[in-house]
matplotlib code that plots the C-alpha trace (Angstrom):
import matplotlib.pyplot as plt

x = [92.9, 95.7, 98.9, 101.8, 104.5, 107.9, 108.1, 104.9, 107.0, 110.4, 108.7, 106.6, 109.7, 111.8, 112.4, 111.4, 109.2, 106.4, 103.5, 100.5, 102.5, 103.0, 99.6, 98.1, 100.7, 99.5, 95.8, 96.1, 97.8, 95.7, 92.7, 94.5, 94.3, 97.9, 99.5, 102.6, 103.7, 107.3, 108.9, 108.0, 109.3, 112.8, 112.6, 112.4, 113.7, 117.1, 118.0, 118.0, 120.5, 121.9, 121.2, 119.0, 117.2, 116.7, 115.6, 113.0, 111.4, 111.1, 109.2, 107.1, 106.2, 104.5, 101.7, 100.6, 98.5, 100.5, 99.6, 101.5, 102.4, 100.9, 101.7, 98.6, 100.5, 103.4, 101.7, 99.4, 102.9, 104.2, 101.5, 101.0, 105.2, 104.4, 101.7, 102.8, 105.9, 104.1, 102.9, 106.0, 106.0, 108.5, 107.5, 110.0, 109.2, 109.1, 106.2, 104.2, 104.1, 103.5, 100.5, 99.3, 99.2, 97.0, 94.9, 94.7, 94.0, 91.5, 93.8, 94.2, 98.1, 99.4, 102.4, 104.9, 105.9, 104.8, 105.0, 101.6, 99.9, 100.7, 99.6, 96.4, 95.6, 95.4, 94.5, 91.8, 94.7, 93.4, 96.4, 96.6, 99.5, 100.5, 102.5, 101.6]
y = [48.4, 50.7, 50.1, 52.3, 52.8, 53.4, 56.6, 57.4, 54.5, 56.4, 59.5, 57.9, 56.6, 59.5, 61.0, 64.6, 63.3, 65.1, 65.4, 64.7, 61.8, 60.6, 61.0, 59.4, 56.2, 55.9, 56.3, 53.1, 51.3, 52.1, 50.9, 47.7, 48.6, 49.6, 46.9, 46.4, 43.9, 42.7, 45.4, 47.9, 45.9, 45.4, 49.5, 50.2, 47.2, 47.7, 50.8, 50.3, 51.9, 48.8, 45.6, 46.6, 49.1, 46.5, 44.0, 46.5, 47.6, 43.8, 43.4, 46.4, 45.3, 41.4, 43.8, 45.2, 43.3, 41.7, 41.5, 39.3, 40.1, 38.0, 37.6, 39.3, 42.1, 42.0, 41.9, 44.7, 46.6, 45.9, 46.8, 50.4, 51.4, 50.5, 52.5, 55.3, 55.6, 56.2, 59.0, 60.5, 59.4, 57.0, 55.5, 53.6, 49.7, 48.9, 51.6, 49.9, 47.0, 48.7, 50.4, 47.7, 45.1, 48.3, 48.2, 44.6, 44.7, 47.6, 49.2, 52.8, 54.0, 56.3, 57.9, 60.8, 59.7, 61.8, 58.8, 57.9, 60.6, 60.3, 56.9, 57.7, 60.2, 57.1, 54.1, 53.1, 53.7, 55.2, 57.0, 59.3, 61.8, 62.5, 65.5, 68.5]
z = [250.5, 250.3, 248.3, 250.1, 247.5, 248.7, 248.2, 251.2, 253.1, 252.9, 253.8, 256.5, 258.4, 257.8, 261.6, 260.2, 257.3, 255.8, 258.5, 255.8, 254.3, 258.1, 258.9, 255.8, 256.1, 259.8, 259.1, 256.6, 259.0, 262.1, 259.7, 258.9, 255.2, 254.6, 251.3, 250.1, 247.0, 246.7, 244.3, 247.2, 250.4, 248.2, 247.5, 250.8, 253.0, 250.4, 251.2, 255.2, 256.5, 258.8, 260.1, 262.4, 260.5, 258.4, 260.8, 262.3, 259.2, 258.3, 261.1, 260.4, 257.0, 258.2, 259.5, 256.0, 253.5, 250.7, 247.0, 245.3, 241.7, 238.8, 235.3, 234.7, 236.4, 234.4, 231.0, 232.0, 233.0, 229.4, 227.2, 230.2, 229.3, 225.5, 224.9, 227.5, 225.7, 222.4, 224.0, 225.4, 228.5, 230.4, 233.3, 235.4, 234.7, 238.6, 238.6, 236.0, 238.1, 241.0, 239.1, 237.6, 240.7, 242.6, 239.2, 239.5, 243.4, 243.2, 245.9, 246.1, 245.6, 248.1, 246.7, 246.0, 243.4, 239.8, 237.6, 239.2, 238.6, 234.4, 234.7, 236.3, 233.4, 231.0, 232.9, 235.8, 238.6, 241.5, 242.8, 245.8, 245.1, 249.5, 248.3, 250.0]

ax = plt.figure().add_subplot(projection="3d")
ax.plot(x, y, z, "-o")
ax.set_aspect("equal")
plt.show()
């Protein structure tokens, strides 16, 4: 399984997106292996630019696999930012959940985003930076 995080989704649906970020989105999907959890479908789905952008990209997401979040998640997420942070590092609390529902799932995070790749230094996230 593949967890898309917002940032490959933003990317992905961009009209003149990044072609290795488009390609990579579309290769999970095509494989039915392309995940979302909540935090990301509210990232993305609440920045739509309209009603029917909205709408469509609703639609769009009831294809992908869902992981729901867990407390599990959410402690894991606490005790990640905690001990990050005693190492200098901030990490956006959305991402810790995001990172630690992937963890949980044993889904492979397709990203842009460089909070991900810190995390992956310390912790069993396997996180796939899309950046070119």
């Amino acid at each position: 399984m593949i967890l898309v995080d917002s940032s490959a989704l933003v990317e992905y649906y961009r009209p003149n997106g990044i072609p290795e970020v488009q390609a990579a989105v579309t290769e999970a999907i095509e494989a039915d292996a392309a995940a979302i959890n909540g935090i990301i479908q509210v990232e993305v789905l609440g920045f739509a630019s309209g009603r029917d952008s909205f709408d469509d990209l609703l639609h769009d997401f009831k294809v992908f696999h869902r992981i729901s979040l867990q407390e599990l998640d959410f402690d894991q997420a606490t005790e990640m930012g905690f001990s990050l942070r005693r190492r200098g590092v901030t990490v956006p609390a959305t991402d810790l959940i995001i990172a630690a529902s992937a963890i949980r799932a044993g889904a492979i995070l397709y990203h842009k985003d460089g909070h991900y790749d810190a995390l992956s230094r310390y912790y069993a996230l396997k996180a796939k930076n899309l950046q070119p």
